[in-house]
N, C-alpha and C positions, 0 to 999 in steps of 0.2 A: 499542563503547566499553568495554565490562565485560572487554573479552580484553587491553584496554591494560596494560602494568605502569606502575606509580607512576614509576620513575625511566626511562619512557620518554618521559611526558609530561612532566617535568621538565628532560630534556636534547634536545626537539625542538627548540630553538633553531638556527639554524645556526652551522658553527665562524665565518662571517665576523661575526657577529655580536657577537665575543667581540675581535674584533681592533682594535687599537690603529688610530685612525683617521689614519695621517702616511702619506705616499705614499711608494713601495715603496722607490725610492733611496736612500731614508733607513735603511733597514733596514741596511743595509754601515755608516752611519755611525757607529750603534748598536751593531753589532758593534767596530767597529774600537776604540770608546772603551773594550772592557773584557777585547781579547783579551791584555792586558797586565797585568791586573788577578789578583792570587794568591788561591787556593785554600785551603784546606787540609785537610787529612785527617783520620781520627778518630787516628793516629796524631802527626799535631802536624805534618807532612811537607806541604811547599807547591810546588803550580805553577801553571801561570798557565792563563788560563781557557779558550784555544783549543785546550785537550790534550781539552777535550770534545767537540770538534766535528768535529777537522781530518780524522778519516777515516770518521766514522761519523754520523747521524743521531742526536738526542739531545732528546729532552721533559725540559725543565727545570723545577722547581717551586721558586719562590723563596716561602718560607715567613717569617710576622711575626716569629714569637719561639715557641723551643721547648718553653713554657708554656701559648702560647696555647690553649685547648680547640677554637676551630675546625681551627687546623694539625693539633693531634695527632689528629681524628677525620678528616679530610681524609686524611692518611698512612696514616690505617688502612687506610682504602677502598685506597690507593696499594700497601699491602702485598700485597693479592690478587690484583696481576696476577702472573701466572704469570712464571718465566723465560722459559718455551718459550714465550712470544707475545712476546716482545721477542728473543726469540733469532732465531725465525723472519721478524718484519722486517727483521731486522738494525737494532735499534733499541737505544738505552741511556737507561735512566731517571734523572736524578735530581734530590734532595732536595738545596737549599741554605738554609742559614740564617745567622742574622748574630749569634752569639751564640763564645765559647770554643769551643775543640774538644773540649775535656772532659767537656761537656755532651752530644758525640753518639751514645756506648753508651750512657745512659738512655735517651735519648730512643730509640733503636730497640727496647732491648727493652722501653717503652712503649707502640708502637706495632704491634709488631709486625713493625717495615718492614726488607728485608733488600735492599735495593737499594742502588743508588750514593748516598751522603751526604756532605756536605763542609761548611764554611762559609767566610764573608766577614764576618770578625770588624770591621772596619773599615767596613765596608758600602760600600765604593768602587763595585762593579757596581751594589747597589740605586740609589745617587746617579748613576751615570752611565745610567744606563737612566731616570732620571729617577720611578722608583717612589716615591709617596704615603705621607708621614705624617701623621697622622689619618684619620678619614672625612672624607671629601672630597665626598659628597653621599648627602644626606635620604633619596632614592631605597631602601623596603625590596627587601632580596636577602634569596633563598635559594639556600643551598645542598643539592641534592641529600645530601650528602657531610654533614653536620653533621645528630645526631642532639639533642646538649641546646641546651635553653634558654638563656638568656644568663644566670639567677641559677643555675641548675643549674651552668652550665659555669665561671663564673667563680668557683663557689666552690671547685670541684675545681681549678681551674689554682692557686687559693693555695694549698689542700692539698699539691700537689703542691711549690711553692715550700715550704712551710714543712719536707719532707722533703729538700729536693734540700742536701746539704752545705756549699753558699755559698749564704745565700737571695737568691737575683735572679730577673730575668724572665728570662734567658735569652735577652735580647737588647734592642736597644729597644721601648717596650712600643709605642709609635704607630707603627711603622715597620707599613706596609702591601707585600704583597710580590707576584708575579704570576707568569706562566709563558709558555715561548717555548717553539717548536720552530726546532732549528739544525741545518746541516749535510748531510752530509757537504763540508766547505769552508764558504765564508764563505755561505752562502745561509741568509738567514731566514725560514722559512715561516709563521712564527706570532708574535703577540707580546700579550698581553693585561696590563696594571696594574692590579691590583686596586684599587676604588675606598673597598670598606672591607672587614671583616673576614667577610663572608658571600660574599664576590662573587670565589669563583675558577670558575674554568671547571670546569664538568661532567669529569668526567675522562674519560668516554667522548667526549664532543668530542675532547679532546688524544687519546685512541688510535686514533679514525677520520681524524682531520688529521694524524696522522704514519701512517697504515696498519698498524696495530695491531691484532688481535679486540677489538672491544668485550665488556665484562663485562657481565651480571646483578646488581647489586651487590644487589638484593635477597634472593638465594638464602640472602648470608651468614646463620652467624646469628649473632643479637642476643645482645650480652654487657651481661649488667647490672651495672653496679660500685653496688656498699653502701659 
């Protein structure tokens, strides 16, 4: 027991355990409602959502709001997958969110994360994928990936608001968001809804369910903000 690491006993779970419980056929349905559905870029530039999938394999992470302190410690962890383990899947990572595009150079070099980012300012995909506003059940989560408390975090995410140059959330604040794995073509291999703001999938789940090296995310080290 004592040889265990802490975020291996955290993410023993298995990846089906994480998966959206509708029978498989349904997965093309899901797809098909949002391959139509526009993107956008950190540069304001828009396309639609199957330019993510159509020739490559893609872990997608649909984040609450880019204020939230669980998303922005959640992405952190997200920042230290290497290229070279998504290069060598032949895998693509990314980060959506539902807020301005304006908002998405803070938000990276807050987090760190240098990977694929876009958003869904309208939130048409989170609405057709059927993704949860509020908590939506009692049930406590944890997440691996979330390092503050909920008065710690939440005071820093106003912090953060009350610097950011239009003071908003950054998105809707109750919008709850989740993660899929898609592709190469319309094949859905993964699909999980977050049920409230602690409760996304292990990220080591999503790197071993698309065949990715799993991380150590222990090794990093710990950054203390004053």
């Amino acid at each position: 027991m004592a040889s265990q690491t802490p975020v291996t006993q955290q993410i023993c779970r298995k990846p089906e355990d994480y998966q959206v419980n509708i029978p498989e056929p349904a997965f093309e349905l899901y797809l098909k409602n949002i391959e139509d559905c526009c993107l956008v870029d950190r540069e304001g530039q828009t396309f639609p959502f199957r330019n993510l999938h159509q020739d490559q394999k893609v872990i997608i992470i649909f984040v609450r709001h880019f204020l939230c302190y669980t998303c922005k410690e959640y992405v952190e962890d997200l920042a230290k997958i290497p290229r070279s383990s998504l290069k060598d899947a032949d895998v693509r990572l990314v980060v959506i969110g539902q807020c301005s595009y304006h908002h998405i150079e803070a938000f990276c070099l807050v987090t760190g994360y240098h990977h694929e980012i876009y958003v869904d300012p309208d939130r048409e995909i989170y609405k057709a994928l059927g993704m949860k506003q509020g908590e939506t059940t009692s049930t406590p989560a944890k997440s691996p990936h979330v390092k503050s408390g909920i008065l710690t975090g939440s005071f820093k995410s106003f912090c953060r608001a009350m610097k950011s140059p239009v003071f908003d959330f950054q998105g809707e604040p109750s919008q709850q968001g989740g993660a899929m794995i898609v592709g190469p073509g319309k094949v859905v291999h993964f699909l999980h809804l977050d049920r409230n703001r602690l409760d996304h999938v292990p990220i080591n789940v999503l790197l071993q369910t698309a065949g990715v090296q799993t991380i150590d995310f222990q090794n990093r080290p710990r950054v203390i903000e004053v």
